[in-house]
C-alpha positions as CSV (number, residue, x, y, z in Angstrom):
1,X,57.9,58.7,141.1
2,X,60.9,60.2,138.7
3,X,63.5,58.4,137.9
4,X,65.6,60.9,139.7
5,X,63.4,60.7,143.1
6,X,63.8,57.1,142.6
7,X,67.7,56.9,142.0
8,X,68.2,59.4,144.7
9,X,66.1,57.2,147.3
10,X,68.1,53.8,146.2
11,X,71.2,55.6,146.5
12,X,70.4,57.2,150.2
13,X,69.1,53.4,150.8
14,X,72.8,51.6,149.6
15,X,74.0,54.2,151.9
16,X,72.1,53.6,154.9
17,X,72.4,50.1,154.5
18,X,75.8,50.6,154.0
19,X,76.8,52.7,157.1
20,X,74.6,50.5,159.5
21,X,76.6,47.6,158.6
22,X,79.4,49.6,158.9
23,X,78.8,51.0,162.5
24,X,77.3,47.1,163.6
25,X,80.8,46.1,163.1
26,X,82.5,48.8,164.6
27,X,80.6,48.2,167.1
28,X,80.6,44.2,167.7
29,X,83.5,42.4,169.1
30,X,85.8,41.9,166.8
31,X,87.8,38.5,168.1
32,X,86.1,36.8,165.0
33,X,87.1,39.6,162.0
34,X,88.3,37.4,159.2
35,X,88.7,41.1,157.2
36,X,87.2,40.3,153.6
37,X,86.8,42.1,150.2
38,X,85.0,41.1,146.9
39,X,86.1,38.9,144.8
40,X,84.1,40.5,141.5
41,X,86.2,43.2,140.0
42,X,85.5,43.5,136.1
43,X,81.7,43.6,135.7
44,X,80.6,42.0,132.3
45,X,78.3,43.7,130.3
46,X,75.3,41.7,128.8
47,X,73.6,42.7,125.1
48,X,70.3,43.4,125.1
49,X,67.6,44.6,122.9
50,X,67.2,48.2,122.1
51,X,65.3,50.4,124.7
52,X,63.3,53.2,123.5
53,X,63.4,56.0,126.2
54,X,60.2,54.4,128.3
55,X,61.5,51.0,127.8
56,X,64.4,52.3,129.4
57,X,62.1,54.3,132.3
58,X,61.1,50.6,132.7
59,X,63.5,48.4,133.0
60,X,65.8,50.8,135.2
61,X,63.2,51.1,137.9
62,X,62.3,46.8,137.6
63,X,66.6,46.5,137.7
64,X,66.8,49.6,141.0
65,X,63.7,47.3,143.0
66,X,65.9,44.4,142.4
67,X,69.0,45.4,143.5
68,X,67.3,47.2,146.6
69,X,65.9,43.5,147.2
70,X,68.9,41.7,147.1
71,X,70.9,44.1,149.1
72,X,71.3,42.3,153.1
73,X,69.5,42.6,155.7
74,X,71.3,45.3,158.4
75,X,69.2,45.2,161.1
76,X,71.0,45.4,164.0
77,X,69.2,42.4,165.3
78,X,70.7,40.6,162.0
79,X,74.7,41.8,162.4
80,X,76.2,40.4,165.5
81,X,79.8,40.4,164.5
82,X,82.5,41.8,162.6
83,X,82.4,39.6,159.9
84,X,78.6,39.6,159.4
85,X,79.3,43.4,158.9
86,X,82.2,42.3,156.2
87,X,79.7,40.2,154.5
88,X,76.7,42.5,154.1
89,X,79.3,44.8,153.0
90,X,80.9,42.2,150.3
91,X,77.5,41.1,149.1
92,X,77.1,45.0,148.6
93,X,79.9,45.2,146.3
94,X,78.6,42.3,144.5
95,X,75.4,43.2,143.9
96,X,76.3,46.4,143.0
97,X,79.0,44.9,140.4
98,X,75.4,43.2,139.2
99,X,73.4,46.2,139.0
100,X,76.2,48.2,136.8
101,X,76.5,45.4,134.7
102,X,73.2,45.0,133.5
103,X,72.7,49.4,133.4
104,X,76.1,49.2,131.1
105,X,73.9,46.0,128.8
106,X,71.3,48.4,128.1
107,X,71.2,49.2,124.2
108,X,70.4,53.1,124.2
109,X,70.6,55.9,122.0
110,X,70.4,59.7,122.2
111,X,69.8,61.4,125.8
112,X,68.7,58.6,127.4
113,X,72.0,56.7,126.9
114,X,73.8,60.3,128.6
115,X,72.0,60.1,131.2
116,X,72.8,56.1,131.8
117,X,76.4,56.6,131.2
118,X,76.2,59.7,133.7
119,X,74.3,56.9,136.3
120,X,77.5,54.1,135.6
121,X,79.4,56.6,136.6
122,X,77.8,57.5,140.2
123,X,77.3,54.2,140.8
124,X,81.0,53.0,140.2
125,X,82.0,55.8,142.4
126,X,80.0,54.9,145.5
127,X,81.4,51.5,144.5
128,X,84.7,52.6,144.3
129,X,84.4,53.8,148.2
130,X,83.1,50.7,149.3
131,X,87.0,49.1,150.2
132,X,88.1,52.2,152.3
133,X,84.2,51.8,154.0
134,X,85.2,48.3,154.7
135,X,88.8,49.5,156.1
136,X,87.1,51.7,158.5
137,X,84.7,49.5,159.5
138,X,87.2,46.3,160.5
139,X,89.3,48.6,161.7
140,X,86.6,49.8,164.5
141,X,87.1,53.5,163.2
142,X,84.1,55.2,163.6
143,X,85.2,59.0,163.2
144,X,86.0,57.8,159.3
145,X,83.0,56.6,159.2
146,X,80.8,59.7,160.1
147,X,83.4,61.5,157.7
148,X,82.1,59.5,155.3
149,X,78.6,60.0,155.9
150,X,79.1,63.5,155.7
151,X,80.9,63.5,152.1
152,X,78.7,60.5,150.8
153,X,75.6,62.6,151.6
154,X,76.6,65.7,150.1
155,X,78.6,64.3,146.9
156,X,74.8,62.6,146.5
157,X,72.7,65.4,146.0
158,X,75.2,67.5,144.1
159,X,76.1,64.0,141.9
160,X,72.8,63.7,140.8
161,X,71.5,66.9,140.7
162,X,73.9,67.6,138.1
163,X,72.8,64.6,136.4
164,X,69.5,66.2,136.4
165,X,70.5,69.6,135.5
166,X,72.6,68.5,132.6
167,X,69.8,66.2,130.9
168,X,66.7,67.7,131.8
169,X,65.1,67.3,128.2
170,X,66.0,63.4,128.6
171,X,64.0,63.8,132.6
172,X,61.1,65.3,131.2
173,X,60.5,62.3,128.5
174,X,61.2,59.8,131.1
175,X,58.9,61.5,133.6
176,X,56.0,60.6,131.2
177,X,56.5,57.6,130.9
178,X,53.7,55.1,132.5
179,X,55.6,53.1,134.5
């Protein structure tokens, strides 16, 4: 799998996860909504050893399997309530604080480190959308929901195509990498 294939398919699966747990709690009864928000805000960045670019290849695709791991169940047999919804979506946020943090510790150089910088930054803007995801969603509003769905989804592909497009000297390198 690329490493764009694979950052596309852990971004459509924060999304998914993301939405579901949104809609649960839209959809539970929300007598028992404590509201919520997370309580990281600076990530810190952690120092590393210098990756060369399949070192890199590497250790993005062992840090994207844990993050997808850690990420809540949203089964709707596993949310039953408002604030299980505000949970999955705080421990989101977290992990996603986590995930950035360790992609900003790796010690790059050249392409490789363009396109890593370009990644921060798509990641800290789906993060960045997280609080108004959590509004809609304790706020029962599922029409700002779908609205999001529809922007998330299409900022996605055009995002990280771009990413692609811009640094596709840097893809084909890392797409040769044995992973």
């Amino acid at each position: 799998m690329t490493i764009n294939r694979g950052l596309r398919a852990v971004s459509g699966l924060v999304l998914v996860a993301m939405l579901a747990v949104a809609l649960m709690a839209c959809g539970s009864d929300k007598k028992d909504d404590k509201g919520g928000s997370a309580s990281v805000d600076s990530p810190t960045t952690t120092s590393g050893k210098k990756l060369d670019d399949c070192a890199y290849a590497k250790q993005l695709t062992d840090d994207l399997g844990q993050f997808t791991m850690s990420l809540p169940d949203t089964s709707a047999a596993s949310i039953t309530g408002v604030d299980q919804g505000i949970d999955a979506l705080n421990k989101l946020d977290s992990e996603m604080v986590s995930f950035i943090s360790q992609m900003k510790g790796y010690q790059l150089s050249g392409d490789v480190a363009k396109v890593n910088s370009a990644f921060i930054s798509f990641f800290e803007d789906f993060r960045n959308q997280i609080p108004e995801v959590r509004k809609a969603a304790q706020s029962g509003d599922t029409s700002k929901l779908s609205q999001f769905t529809v922007t998330f989804g299409t900022d996605l592909n055009t995002k990280l195509e771009k990413i692609h497009d811009d640094n596709k000297g840097a893809f084909d390198k890392l797409n040769k990498c044995q992973l």
